[in-house]
Backbone as a ProteinNet text record, in pm:
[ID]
protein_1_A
[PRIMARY]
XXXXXXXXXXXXXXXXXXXXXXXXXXXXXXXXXXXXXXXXXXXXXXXXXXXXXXXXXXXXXXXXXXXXXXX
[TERTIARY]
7646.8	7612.6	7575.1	7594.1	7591.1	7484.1	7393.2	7259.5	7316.8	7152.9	7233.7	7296.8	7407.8	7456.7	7489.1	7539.8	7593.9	7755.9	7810.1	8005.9	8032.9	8166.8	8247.9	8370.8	8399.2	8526.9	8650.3	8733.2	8865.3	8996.6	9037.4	9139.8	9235.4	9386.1	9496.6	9631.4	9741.9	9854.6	9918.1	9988.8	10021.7	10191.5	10282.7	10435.6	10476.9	10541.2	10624	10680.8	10679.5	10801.2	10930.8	11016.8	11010.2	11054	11011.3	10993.5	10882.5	10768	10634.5	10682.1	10745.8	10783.1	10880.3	10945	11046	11007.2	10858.4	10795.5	10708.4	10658.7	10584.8	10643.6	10767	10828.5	10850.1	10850	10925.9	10767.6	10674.2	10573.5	10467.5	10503	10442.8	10444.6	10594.3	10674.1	10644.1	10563.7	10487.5	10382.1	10401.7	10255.6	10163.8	10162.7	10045.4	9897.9	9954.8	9809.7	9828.4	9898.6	9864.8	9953.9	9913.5	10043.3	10039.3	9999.3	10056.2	9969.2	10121.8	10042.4	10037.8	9910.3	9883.3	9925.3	9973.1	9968.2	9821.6	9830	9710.1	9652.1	9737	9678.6	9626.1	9666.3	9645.3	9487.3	9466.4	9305.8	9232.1	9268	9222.6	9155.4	9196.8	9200.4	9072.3	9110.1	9026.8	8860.9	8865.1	8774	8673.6	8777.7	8683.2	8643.7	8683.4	8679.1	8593.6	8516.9	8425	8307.5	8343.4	8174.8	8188.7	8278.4	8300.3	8288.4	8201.9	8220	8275.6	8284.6	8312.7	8441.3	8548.9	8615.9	8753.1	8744	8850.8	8938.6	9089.4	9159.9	9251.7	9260.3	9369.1	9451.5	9559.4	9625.6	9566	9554.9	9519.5	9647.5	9754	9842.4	9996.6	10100.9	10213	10199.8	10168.5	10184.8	10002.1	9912.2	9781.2	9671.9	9623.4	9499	9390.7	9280.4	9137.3	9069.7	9007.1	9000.4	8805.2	8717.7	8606.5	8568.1	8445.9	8377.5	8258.8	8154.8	8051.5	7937.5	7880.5	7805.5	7704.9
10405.4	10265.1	10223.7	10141.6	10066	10001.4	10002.2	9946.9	9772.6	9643.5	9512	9541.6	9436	9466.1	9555.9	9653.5	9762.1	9759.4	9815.5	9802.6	9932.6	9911	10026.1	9975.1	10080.2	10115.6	10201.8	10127.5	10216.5	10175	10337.1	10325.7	10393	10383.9	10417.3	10436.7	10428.9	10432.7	10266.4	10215.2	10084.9	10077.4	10020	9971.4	9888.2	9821.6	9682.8	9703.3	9588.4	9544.5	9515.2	9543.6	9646.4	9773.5	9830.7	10010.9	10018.9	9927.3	9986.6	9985.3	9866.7	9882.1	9975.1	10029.8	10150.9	10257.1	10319	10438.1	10426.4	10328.7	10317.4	10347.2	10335.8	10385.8	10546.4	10605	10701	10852.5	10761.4	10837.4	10933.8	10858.6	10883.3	11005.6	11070.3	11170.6	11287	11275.2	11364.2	11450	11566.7	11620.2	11606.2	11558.7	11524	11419.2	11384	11351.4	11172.3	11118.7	10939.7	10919.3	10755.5	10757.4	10593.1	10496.1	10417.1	10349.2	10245.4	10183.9	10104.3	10035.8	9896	9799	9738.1	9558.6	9500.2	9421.4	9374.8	9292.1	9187.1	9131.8	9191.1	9302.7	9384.1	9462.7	9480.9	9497.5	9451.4	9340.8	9243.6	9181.9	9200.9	9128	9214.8	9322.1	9424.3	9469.9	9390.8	9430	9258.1	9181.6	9040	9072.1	9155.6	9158.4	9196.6	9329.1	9382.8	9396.1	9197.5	9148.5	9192.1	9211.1	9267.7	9141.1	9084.4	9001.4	9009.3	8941.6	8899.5	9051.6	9040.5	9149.3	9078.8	9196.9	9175.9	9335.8	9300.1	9378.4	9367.8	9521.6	9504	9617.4	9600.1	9719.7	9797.6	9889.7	10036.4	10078	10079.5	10134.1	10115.9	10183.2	10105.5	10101.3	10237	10258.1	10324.4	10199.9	10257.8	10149.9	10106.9	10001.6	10037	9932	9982.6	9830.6	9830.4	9697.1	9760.9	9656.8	9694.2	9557.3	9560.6	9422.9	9491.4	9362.6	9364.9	9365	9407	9376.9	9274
10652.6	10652.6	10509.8	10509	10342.7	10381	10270.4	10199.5	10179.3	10184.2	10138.8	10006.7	9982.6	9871.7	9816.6	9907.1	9917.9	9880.2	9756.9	9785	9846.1	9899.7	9936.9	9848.5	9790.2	9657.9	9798.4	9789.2	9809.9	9737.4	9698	9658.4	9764.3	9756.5	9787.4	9741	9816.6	9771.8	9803.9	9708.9	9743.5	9718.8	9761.1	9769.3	9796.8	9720	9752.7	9864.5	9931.4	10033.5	10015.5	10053.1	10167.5	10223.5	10066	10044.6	10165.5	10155.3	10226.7	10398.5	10400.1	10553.3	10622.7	10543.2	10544.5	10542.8	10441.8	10428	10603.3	10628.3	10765	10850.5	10877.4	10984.1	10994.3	10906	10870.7	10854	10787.7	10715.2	10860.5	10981.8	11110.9	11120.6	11081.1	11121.3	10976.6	10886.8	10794.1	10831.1	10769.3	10771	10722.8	10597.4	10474.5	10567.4	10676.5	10712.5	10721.9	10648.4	10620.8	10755.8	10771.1	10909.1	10881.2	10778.5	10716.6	10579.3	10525.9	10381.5	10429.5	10355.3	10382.5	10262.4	10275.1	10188.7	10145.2	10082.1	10022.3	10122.8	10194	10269.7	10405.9	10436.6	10527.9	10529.1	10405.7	10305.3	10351.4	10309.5	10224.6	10419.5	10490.2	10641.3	10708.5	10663.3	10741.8	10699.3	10551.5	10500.9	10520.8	10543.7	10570.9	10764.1	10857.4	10981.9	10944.8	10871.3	10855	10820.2	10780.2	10729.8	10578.3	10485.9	10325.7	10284.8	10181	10044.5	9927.5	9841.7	9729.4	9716.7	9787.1	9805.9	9708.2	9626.1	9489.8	9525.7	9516.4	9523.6	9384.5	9378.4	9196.7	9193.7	9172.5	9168.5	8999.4	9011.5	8948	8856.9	8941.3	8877.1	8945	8884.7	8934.4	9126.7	9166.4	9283.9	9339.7	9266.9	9360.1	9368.2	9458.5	9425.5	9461.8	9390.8	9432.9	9500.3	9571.6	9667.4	9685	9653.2	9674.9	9675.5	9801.8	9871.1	9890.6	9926.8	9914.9	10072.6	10101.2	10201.3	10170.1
[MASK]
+++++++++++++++++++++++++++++++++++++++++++++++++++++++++++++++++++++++

């Protein structure tokens, strides 16, 4: 549980569309453990369901973002 004003930092793996919707179908069927990518707005959704503030998402790098909000 997060403290007030508490962030949670996550990073991941990120892909354009619609590489990302193509790896999702497919990625189920991996062993490595993931079983999908998310989109920004997909984040970005889950982290406002969650009661997250001042939630800034940025991609990191060609293929990684870091998305951190606020309690």
């Amino acid at each position: 549980m997060l403290k007030p004003q508490g962030k949670f930092i996550l990073c991941d793996a990120w892909i354009f569309t619609p590489i990302r919707q193509i790896m999702n179908v497919f990625i189920k069927f991996s062993d490595d453990g993931d079983v999908r990518i998310y989109s920004e707005s997909e984040i970005t959704k889950m982290f406002i369901e969650s009661n997250f503030k001042n939630i800034n998402w940025n991609k990191a790098t060609k293929y990684t973002y870091i998305c951190i909000g606020e309690k």
